[in-house]
Backbone as numpy.savetxt, mean C-alpha at the origin, in Angstrom:
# Nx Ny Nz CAx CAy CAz Cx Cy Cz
-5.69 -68.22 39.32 -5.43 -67.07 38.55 -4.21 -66.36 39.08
-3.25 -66.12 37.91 -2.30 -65.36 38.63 -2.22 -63.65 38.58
-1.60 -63.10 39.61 -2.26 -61.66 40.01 -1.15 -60.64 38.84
-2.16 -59.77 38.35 -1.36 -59.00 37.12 -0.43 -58.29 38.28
0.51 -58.05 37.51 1.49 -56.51 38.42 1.00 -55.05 37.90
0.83 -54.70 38.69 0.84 -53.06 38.31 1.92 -52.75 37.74
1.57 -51.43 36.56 2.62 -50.97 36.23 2.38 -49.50 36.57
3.97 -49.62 37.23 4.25 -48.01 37.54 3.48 -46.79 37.19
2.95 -45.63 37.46 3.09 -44.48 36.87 3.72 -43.38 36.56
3.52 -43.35 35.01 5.06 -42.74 34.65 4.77 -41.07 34.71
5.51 -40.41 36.11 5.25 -39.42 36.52 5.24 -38.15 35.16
6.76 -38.87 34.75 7.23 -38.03 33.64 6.42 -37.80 32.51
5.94 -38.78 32.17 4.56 -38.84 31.03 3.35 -37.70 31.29
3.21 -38.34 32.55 1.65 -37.51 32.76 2.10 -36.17 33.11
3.06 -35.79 33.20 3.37 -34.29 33.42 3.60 -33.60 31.95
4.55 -34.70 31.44 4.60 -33.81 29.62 2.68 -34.03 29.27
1.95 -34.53 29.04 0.98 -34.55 28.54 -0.01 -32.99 29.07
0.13 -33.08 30.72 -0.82 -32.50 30.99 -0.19 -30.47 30.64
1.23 -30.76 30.29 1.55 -29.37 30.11 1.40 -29.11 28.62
1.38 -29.92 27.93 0.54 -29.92 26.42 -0.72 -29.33 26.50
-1.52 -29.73 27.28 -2.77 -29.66 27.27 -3.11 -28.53 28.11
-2.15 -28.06 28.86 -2.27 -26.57 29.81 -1.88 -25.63 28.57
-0.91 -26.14 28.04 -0.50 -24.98 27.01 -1.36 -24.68 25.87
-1.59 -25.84 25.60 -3.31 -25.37 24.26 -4.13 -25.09 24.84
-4.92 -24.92 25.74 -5.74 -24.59 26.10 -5.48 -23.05 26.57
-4.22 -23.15 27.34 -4.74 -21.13 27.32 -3.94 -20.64 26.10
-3.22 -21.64 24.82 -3.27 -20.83 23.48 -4.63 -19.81 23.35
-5.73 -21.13 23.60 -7.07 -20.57 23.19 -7.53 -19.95 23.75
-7.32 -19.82 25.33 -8.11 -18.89 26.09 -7.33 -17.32 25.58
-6.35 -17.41 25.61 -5.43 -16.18 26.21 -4.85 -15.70 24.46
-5.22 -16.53 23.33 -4.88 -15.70 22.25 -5.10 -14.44 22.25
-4.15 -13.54 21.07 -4.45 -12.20 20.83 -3.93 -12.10 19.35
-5.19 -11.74 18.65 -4.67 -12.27 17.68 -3.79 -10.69 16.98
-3.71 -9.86 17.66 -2.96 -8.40 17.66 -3.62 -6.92 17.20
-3.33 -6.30 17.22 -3.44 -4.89 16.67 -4.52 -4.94 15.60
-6.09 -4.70 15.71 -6.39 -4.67 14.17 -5.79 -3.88 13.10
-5.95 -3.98 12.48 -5.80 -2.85 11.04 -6.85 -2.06 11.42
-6.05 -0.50 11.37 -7.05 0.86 11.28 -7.59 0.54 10.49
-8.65 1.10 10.52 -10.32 1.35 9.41 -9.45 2.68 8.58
-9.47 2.32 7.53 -9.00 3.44 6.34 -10.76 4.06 6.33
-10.73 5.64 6.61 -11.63 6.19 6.47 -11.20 7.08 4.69
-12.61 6.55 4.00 -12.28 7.21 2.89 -13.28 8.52 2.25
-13.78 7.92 3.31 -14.82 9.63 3.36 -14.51 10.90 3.84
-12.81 11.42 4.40 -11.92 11.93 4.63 -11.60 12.79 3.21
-11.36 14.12 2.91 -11.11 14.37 2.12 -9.57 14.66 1.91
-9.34 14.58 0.44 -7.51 14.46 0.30 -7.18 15.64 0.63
-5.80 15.36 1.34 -5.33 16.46 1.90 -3.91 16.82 1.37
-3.74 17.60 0.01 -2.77 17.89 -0.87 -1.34 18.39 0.22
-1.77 18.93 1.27 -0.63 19.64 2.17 0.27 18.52 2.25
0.02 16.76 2.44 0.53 16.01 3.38 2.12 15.67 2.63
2.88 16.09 2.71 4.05 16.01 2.49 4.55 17.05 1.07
3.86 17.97 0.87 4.22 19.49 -0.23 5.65 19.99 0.58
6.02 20.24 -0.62 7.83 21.19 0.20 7.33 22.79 -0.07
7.64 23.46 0.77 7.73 25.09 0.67 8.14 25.53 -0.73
9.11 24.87 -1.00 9.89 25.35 -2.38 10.21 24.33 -3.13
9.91 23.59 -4.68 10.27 22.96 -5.30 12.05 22.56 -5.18
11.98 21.03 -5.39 13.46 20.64 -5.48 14.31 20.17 -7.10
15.22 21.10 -7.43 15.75 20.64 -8.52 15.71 19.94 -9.21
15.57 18.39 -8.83 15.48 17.34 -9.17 14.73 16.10 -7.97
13.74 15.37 -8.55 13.19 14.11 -7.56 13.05 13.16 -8.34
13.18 11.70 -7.28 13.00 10.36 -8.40 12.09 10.08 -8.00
11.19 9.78 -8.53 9.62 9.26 -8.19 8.80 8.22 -8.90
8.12 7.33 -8.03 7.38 6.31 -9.01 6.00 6.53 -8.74
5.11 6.06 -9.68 3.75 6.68 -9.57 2.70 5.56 -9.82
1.40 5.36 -9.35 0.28 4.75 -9.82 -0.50 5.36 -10.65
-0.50 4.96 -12.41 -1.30 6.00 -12.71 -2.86 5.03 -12.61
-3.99 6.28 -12.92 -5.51 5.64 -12.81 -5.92 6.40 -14.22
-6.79 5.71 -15.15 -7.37 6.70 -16.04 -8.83 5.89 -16.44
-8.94 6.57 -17.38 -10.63 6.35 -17.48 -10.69 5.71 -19.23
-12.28 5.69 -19.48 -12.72 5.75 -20.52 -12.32 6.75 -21.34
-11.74 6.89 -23.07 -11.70 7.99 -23.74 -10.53 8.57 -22.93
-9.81 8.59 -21.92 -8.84 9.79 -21.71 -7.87 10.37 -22.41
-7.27 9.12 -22.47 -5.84 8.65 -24.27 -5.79 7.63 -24.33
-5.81 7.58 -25.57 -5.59 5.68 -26.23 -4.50 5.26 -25.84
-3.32 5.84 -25.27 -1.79 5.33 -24.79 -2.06 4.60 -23.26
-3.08 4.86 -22.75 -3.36 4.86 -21.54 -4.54 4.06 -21.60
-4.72 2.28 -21.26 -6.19 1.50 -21.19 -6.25 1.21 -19.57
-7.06 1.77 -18.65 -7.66 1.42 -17.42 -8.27 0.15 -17.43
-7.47 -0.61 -16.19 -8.04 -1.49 -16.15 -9.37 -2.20 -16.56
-10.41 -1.13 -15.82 -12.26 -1.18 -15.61 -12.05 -0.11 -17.11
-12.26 -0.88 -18.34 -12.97 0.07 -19.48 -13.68 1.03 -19.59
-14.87 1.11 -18.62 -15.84 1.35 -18.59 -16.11 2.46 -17.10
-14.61 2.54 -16.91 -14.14 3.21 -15.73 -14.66 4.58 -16.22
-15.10 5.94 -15.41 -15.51 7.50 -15.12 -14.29 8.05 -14.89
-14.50 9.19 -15.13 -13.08 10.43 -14.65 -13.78 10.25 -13.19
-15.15 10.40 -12.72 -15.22 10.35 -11.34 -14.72 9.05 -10.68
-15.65 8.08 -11.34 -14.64 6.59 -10.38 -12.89 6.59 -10.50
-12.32 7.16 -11.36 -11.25 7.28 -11.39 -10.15 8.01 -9.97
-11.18 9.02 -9.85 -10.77 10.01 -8.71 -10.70 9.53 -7.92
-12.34 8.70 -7.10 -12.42 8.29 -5.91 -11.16 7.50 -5.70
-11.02 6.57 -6.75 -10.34 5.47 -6.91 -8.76 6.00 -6.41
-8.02 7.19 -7.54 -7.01 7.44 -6.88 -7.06 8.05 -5.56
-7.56 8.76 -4.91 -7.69 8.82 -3.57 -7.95 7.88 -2.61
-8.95 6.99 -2.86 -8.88 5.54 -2.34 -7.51 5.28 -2.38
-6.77 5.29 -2.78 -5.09 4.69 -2.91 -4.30 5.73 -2.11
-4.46 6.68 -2.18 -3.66 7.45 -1.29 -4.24 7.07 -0.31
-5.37 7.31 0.54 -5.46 6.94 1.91 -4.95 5.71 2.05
-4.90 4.37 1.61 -4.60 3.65 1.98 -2.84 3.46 2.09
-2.30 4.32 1.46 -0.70 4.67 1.36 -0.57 5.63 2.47
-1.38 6.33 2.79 -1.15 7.39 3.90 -0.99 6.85 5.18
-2.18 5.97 5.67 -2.21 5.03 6.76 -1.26 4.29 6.77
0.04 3.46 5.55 0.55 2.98 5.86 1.82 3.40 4.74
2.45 4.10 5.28 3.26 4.78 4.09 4.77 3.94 4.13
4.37 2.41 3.69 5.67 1.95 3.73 5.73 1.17 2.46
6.97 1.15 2.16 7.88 0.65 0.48 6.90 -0.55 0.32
6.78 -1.50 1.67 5.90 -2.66 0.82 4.39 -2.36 0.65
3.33 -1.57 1.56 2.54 -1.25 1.01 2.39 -0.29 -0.64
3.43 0.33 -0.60 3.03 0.79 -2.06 3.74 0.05 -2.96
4.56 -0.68 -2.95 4.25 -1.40 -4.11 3.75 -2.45 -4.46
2.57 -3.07 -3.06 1.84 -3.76 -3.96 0.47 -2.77 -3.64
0.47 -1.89 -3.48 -0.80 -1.01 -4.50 -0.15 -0.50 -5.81
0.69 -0.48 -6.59 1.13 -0.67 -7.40 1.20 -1.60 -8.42
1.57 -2.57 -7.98 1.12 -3.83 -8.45 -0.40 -4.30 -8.51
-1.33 -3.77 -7.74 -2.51 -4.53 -7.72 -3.31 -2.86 -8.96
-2.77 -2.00 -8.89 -3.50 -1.00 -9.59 -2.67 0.02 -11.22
-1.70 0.05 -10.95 -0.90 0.76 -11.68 -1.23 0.63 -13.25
-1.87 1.28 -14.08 -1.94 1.28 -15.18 -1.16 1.62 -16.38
-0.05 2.14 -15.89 1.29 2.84 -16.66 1.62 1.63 -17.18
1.98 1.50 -18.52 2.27 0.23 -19.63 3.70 0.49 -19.67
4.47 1.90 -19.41 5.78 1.98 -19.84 6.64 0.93 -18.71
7.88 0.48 -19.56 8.62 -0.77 -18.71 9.13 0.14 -17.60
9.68 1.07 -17.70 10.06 1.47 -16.26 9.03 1.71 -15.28
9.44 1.95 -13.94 8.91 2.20 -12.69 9.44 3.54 -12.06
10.72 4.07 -12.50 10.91 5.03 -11.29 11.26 6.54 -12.73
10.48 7.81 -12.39 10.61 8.77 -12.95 11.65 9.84 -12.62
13.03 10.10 -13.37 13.41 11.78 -12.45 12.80 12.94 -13.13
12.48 13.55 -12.33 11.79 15.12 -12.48 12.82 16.11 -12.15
12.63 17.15 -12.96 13.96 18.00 -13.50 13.16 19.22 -13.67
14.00 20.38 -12.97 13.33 22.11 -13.33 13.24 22.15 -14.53
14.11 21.40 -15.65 13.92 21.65 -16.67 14.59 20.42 -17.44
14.00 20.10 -18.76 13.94 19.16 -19.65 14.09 17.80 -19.30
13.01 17.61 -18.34 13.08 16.25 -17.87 12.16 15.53 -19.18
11.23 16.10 -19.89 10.54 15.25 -20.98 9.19 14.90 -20.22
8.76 14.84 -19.17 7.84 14.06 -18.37 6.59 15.49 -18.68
4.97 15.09 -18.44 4.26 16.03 -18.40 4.23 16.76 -17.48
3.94 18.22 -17.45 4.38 19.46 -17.16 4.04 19.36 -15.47
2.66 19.13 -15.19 2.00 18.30 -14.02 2.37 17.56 -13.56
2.94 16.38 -14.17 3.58 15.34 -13.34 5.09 15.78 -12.77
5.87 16.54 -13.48 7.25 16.59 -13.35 6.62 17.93 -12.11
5.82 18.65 -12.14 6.08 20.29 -11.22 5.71 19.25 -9.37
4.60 18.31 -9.34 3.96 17.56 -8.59 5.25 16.67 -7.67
5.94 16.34 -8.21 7.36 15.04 -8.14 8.29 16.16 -7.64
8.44 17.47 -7.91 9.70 18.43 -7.28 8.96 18.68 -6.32
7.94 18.61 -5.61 6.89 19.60 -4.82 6.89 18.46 -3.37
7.09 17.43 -3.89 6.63 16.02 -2.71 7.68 16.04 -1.93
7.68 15.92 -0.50 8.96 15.14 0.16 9.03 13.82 -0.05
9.84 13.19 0.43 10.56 11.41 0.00 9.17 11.06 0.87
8.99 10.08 0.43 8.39 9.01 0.98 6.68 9.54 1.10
6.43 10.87 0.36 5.25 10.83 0.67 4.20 10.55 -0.63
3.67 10.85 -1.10 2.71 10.65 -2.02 1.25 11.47 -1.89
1.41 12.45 -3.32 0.40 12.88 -3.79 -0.26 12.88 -5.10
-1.18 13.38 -5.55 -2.01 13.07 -6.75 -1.97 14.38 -8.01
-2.23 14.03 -9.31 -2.32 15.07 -10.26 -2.77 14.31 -11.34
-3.69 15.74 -11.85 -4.51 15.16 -13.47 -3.15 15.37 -14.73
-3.55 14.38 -15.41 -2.05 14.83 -16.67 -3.43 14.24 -17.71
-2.64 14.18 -19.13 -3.09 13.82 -20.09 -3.75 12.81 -20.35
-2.76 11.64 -19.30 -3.21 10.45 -19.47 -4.01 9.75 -17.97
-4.05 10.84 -17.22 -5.11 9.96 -16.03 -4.78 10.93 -15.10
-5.06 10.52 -13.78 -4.32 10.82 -12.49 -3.33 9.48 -12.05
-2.28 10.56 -11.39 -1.12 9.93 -11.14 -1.05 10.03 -9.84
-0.93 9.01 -8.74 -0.76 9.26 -7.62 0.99 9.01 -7.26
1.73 10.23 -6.98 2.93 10.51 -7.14 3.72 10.11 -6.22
4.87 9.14 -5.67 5.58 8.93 -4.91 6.99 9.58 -4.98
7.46 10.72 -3.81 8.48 10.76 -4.11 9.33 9.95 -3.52
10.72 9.53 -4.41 11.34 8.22 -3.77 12.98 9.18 -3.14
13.36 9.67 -4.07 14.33 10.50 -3.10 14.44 12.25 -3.88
């Protein structure tokens, strides 16, 4: 019988392997998977102060989520048909807290997108001391907001949770 040869060990091998296997393994030990998401408390009641100006501004551009109900106006169909002026409320306040906790361009517009019931093609409103055309509530609400904050008002056709944009 003739005698096999050994073959070498390939230092280089078993070192890439075993640092593969050091490295997945404390992937798993030592993950983090980061920061949870705050708990949106919605049992918090709305707090109209959170971005009100002392004194109305001439003019603001603002885009809005509206919410409405059953029966409110026929111009206006809510998603949930069968939707309450009360589920309506919770509902727009449900949306503000969750805009409050995270008051950034991409969170609101996809709560916008996932809720917004406004049928008209535009998105962004200007509000004007005078003859802006918009309801009386919505346009006084939109001069009253600082940029970037968002608050709520009853109009004709629902509640509007109001963003001012500049």
């Amino acid at each position: 019988m003739a005698q096999q040869k050994k073959k070498p060990i390939n230092y280089v091998s078993l070192i890439i392997v075993a640092a593969l296997i050091g490295a997945g393994a404390g992937a798993v030990v030592f993950y983090d998977p980061g920061t949870p998401t705050p708990h949106v408390k919605f049992d918090d009641t709305y707090d109209d102060s959170w971005g009100k100006l002392d004194r109305p501004d001439a003019q603001a551009t603002v885009t809005h989520i509206l919410i409405s109900w059953a029966g409110k106006n026929e111009r206006s169909q809510p998603k949930d048909p069968k939707r309450t002026q009360e589920q309506a409320k919770k509902l727009v306040e449900e949306l503000w807290h969750k805009y409050r906790n995270n008051p950034s361009d991409e969170n609101w517009k996809a709560l916008q997108k996932e809720h917004n019931e406004d049928t008209a093609p535009h998105t962004e409103y200007t509000c004007k001391t005078a003859g802006s055309g918009l309801d009386e509530k919505f346009n006084s609400l939109g001069l009253q907001t600082k940029a970037k904050h968002a608050r709520y008002v009853e109009s004709s056709f629902g509640y509007h949770l109001i963003r001012r944009e500049r």
